[in-house]
N, C-alpha and C positions, 0 to 999 in steps of 0.2 A: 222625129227621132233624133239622137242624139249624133253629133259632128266630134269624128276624130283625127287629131292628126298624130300618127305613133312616128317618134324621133328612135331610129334602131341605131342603137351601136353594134355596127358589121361583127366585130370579133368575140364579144362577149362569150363568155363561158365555149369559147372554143369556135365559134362563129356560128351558134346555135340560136341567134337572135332571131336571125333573119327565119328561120325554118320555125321557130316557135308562132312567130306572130301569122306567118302564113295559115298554120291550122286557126288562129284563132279571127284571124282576118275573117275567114269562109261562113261563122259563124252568127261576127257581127253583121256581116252585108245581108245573109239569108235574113237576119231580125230588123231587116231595114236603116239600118246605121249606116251611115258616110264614113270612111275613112282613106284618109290618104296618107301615104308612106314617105317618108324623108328619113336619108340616110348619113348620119356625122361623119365628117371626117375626124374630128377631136371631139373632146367635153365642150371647148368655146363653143363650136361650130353647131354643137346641140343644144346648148342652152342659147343660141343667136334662134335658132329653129322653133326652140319652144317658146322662147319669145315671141317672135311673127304669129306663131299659130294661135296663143293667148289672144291677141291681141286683136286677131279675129272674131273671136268669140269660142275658138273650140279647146273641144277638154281636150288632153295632151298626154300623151303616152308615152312612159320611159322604160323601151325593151332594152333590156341587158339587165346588170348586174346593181350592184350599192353605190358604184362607183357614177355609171349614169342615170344613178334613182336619185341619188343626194346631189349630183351634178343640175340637175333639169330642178329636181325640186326646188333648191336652193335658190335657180333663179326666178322662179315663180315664186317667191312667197312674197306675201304682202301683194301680189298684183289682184289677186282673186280670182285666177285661171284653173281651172279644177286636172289636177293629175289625176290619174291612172297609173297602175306598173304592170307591166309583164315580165314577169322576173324569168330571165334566161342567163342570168352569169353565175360566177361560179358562188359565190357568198349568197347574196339571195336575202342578206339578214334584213331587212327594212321589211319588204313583204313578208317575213315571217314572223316581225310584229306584229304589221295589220292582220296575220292569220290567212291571206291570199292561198289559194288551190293552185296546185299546179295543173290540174287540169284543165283545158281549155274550154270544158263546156261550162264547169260551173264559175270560171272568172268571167268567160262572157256574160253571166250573168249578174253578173253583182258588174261589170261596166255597164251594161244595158239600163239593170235598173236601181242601184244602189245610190242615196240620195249622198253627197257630197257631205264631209266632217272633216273640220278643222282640226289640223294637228301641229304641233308646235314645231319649230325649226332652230337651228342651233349657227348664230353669229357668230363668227372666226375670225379674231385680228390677228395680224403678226405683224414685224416687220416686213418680210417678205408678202405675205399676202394681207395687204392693209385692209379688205373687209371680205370674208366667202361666208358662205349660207350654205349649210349640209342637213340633214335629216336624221342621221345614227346618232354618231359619236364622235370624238375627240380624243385619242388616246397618246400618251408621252411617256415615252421609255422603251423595255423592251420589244413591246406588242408593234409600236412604228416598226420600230429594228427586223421585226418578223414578216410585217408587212412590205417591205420593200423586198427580203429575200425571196417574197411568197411573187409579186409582181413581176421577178426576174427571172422566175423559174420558166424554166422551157420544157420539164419533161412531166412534171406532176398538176395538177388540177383540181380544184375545186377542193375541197375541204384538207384532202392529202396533203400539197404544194401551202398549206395555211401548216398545217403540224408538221412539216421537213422544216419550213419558216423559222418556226417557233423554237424547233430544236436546235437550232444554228445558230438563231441567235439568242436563246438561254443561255449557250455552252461560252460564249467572250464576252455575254455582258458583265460590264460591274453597277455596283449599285451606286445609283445617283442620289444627292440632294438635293433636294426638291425643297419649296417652298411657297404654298399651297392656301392663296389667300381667296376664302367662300363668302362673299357677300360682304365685304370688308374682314373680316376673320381670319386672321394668318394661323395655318396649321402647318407645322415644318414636319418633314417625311420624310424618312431614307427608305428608298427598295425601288423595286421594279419596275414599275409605273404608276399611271393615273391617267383613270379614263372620266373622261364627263359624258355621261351617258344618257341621250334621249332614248333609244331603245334599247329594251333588255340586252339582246344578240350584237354582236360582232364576231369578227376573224371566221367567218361559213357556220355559224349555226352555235357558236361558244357562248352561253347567257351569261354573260360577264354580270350584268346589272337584273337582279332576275325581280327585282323591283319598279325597275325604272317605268313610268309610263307615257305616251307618246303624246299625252292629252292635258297633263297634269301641270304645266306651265311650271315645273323643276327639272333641276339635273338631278340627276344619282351618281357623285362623284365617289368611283371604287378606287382606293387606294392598299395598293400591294409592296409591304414593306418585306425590308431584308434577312432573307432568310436560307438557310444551306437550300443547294442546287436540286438534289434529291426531293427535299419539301415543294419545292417550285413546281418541280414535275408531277408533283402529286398533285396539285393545285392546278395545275393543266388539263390532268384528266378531271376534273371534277366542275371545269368549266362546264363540259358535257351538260349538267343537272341544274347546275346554279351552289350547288353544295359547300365549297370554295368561301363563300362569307359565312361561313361558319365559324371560320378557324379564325384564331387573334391575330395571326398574321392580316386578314383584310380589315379594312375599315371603307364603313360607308357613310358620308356626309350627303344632305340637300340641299340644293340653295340656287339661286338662278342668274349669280356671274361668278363667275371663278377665272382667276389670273395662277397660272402655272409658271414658275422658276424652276431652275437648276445650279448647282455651282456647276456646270460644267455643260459642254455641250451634248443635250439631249435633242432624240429627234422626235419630232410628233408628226401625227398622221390626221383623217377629218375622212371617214365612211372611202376607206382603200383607194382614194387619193391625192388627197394635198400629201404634199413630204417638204417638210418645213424642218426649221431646229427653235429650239423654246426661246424666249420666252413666249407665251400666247393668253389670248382673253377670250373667253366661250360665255355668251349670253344667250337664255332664251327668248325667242321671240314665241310668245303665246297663243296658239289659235291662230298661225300665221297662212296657214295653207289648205286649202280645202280639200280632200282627197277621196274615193270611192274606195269603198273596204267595207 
């Protein structure tokens, strides 16, 4: 049977990691599965964890949220250590690519016996961070902006604390210039941001890229140009759906490196948290990670 070692981030989604994986623990052991529990003190300290445990031979499991899905993922790719997720934070958006149950009987089953598939992962240089590996997305502009507000809130959670986020920081953004070079191809931009999206979903459940696919060795870079405040908010709610690339305000490019500019200082994010300021370079690595889904 198969060897797990699940890496918990204590706090996620309100410190509901730890209690998630307990129900689902009970069910991998009854079906004869090993698993042993290790607890992060940080992101490092989890991806040092899922390292050791790779490197053992076992498949490895990141309970919490996008933040320790893309964290652990990231540093597993390229080794050929097979993840797992048990989604327990508040986003959730990566496992709701791969389509994951929130129910614990039927994800133990697809851990139990779901044959491992390569999924592509997303390289991130900056200055500040000279190489990370995430699994979602890459977003630059207002959406960062949101994302920080959302990561400091203290009284809202989970999807709510992502749309107070958003509305705080719509209401003093201004629009940036961007300059927005896909595979050597400079596209210059003004508005709200630009996401480089390996999964559809970001910000709890918003299908920013309702194209994008996790297998497909491209980005689907959405770009939201500037437009009155009112429009924007319309454009919010219709993340909901994916509806939103409809209107001529968005544009959607593919391509698999993209370098991001600004005249001015913007800040980017990488699956709720790297927090960086632009400029940045997002490449696909293809087929980098093998995963159960």
């Amino acid at each position: 049977m198969r060897q797990f070692t699940a890496v918990v981030n204590p706090t996620a989604g309100g410190s509901t990691g730890a209690a998630t994986l307990l129900r689902l623990a009970r069910l991998l052991r009854a079906a004869g599965a090993e698993l042993a529990t290790e607890y992060s003190r940080s992101l490092t300290h989890a991806q040092d964890l899922a390292r050791a445990a790779g490197e053992r031979g076992r498949i490895v499991l990141a309970v919490g949220g996008d933040g320790i899905a893309g964290g652990i993922g990231g540093a597993l790719s390229g080794t050929g250590t097979v993840l797992g997720l048990v989604p327990a934070g508040r986003g959730n958006d990566f496992a709701r690519a791969l389509d994951l149950p929130a129910e614990p009987e039927a994800l133990a089953q697809i851990l139990l016996h779901a044959e491992p598939r390569p999924v592509d992962t997303l390289e991130v240089e900056s200055a500040v961070h000279p190489r990370t590996v995430v699994l979602g997305s890459v977003y630059a502009g207002v959406d960062a902006q949101a994302n920080q507000h959302a990561n400091n809130a203290r009284l809202l959670r989970g999807a709510a604390s992502y749309y107070a986020g958003g509305l705080r920081a719509v209401t003093t953004w201004r629009p940036a210039d961007y300059r927005v070079t896909l595979d050597g191809e400079e596209h210059l931009h003004r508005g709200y941001t630009v996401v480089a999206a390996n999964s559809p979903y970001y910000g709890s459940g918003r299908l920013i890229a309702p194209g994008a696919r996790i297998d497909d060795g491209l980005l689907d870079v959405v770009l939201i140009r500037e437009a009155p405040r009112r429009l924007f908010f319309t454009l919010m709610n219709e993340l909901r759906t994916g509806a939103h690339v409809h209107r001529p305000e968005v544009r959607v490019l593919r391509g698999r490196e993209l370098r991001i500019e600004a005249g001015r200082p913007v800040p980017y994010g990488a699956d709720g948290e790297v927090e960086a300021t632009l400029p940045v370079t997002v490449r696909v690595r293809p087929g980098d990670l093998p995963v159960l889904y």
